[in-house]
C-alpha positions in Angstrom: 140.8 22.5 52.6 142.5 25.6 50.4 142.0 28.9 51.1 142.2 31.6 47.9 142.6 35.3 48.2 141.5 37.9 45.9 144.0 40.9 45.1 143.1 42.4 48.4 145.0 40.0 49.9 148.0 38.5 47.6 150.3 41.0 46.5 149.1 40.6 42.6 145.9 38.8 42.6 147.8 35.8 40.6 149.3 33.9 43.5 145.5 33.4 45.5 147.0 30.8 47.9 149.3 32.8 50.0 148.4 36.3 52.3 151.0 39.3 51.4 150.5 41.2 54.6 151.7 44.0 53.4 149.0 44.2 50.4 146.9 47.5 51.2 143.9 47.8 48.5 144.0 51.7 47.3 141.2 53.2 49.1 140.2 54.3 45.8 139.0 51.6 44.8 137.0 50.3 47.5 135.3 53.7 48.1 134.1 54.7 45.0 130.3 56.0 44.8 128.5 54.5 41.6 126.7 57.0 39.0 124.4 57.1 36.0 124.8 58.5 32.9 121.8 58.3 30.3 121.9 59.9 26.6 119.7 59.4 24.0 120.0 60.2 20.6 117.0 60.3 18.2 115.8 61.2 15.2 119.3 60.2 13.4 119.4 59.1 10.4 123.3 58.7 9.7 125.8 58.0 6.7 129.0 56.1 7.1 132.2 57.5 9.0 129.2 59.9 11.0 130.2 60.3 14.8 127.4 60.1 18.0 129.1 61.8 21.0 127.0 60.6 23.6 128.8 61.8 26.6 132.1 63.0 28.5 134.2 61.1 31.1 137.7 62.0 32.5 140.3 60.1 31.5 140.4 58.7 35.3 136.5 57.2 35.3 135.7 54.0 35.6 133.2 52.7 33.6 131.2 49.1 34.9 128.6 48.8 32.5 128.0 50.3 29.6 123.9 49.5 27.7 123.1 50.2 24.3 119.7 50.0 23.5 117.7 51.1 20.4 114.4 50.7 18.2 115.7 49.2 15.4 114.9 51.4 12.6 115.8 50.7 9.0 117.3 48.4 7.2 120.7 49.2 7.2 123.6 50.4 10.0 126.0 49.2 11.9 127.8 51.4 15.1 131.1 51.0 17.0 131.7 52.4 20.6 134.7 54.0 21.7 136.4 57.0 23.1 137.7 59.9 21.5 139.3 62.9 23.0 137.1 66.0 23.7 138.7 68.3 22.2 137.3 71.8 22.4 134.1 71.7 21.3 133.5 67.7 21.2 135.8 67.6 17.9 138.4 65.7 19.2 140.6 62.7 17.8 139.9 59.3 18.0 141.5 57.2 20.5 140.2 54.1 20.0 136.9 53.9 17.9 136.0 50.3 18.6 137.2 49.4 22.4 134.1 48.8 23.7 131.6 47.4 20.8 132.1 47.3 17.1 129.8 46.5 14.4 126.9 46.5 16.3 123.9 46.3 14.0 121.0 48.9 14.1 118.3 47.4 11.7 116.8 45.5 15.0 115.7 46.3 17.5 118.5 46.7 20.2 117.5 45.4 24.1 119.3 47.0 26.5 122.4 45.0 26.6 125.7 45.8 28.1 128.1 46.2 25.1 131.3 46.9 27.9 133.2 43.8 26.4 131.7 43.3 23.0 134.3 43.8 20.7 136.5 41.2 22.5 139.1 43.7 23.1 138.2 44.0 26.6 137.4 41.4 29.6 135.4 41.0 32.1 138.7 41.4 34.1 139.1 45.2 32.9 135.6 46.2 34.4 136.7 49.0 37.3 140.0 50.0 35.4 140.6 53.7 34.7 139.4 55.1 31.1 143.4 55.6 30.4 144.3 51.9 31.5 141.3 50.6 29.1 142.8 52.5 26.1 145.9 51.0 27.0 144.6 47.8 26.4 143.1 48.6 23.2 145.2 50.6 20.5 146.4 53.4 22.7 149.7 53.5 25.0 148.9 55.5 27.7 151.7 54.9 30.9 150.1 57.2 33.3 146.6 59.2 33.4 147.1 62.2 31.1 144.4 64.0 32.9 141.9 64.4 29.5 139.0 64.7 29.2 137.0 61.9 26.8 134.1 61.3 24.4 131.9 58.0 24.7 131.3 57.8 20.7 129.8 55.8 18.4 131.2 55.4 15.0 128.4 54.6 11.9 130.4 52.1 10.5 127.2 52.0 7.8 125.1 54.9 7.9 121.3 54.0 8.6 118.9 54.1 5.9 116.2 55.4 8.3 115.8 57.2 11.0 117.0 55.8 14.5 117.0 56.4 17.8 119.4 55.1 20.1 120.0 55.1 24.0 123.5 55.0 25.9 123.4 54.1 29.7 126.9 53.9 32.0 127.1 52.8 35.3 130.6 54.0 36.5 132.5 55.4 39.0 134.6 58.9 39.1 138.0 59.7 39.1 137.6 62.9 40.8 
C-alpha cells in the first residue's frame, strides 16, 4: 500500500510519498473565511476597446471562482476578463486584460459558468493563489505583493451591437 501527501505534509507538494516534519501549512491559508461578490452590469451596449469594471480586490485576495453569466443580447461581442490597477478613480492600467477569460462571446445567452481558467492561462492548480501571484503567471512579474489595489475588468474585445446585460459573481477569500 502507498501513502501520498498533499503540500501540508511534503515540504513542496511534488514529492507526495515522503512526510517533511517540519512542513507547517501558513495559517493563512487554512483559515481563510469565503465571501461573495456580485455585480451586474446592464443596459450596455458597448464598442470595441470599451472597459466593464465590475469590482475591486486587493492585490492579496484570493479569488476561487469566478461566474460570468449574461442574456445574450445581440448579435455581435466578444469580452475578456482580467485585472487592471485601480487607479484613482477606477482609471487604472491594465495588468493583464485576458488572465482569466478571453473572447468570451456575448451574442448567447451566457449560463452561469465559472470562467476562472478559461483563457488557459491559468490552472486549476492556481485556484487559492494571491491576486499578485496569478498576474505573475500571466504577463505580469510581480516578486512580492505590492499592496494595490485591483479592478476585475472586462475588455469588449467586439463591442455589442445591442444592448446587454451581464452578471459577475466571485467566490474568494481576503487578504486582509
Amino acid at each position: 500500500m502507498a501513502r501520498f501527501y498533499s503540500d501540508h505534509f511534503s515540504s513542496d507538494g511534488s514529492n507526495q510519498t515522503s512526510v517533511d516534519a517540519q512542513r507547517r501549512i501558513s495559517a493563512g491559508l487554512s483559515h481563510g473565511r469565503l465571501r461573495y461578490k456580485r455585480s451586474i452590469v446592464s443596459a450596455m451596449d458597448s464598442a470595441n476597446a470599451d472597459e466593464v469594471r465590475f469590482a475591486q480586490f486587493k492585490s492579496s485576495d484570493r479569488i476561487i471562482e469566478l461566474l460570468l453569466s449574461g442574456d445574450g443580447g445581440g448579435s455581435a461581442g466578444t469580452i475578456n476578463l482580467g485585472l487592471y490597477k485601480s487607479g484613482s478613480a477606477h482609471d487604472g492600467v491594465v495588468i493583464d486584460m485576458d488572465l482569466f477569460a478571453s473572447d468570451i462571446d456575448t451574442t448567447g445567452v451566457i449560463a452561469r459558468v465559472d470562467q476562472f481558467k478559461e483563457s488557459s492561462t491559468l490552472t486549476d492548480r492556481d485556484r487559492g493563489k494571491t491576486l499578485w501571484e496569478l498576474a505573475t503567471v500571466g504577463a505580469a512579474s510581480y516578486t512580492s505583493d505590492p499592496m494595490e489595489d485591483w479592478d476585475l475588468t472586462g475588455l469588449m474585445d467586439a463591442g455589442s451591437d445591442a444592448v446587454l446585460e451581464l452578471v459577475l459573481e466571485v467566490y474568494y477569500t481576503s487578504g486582509d
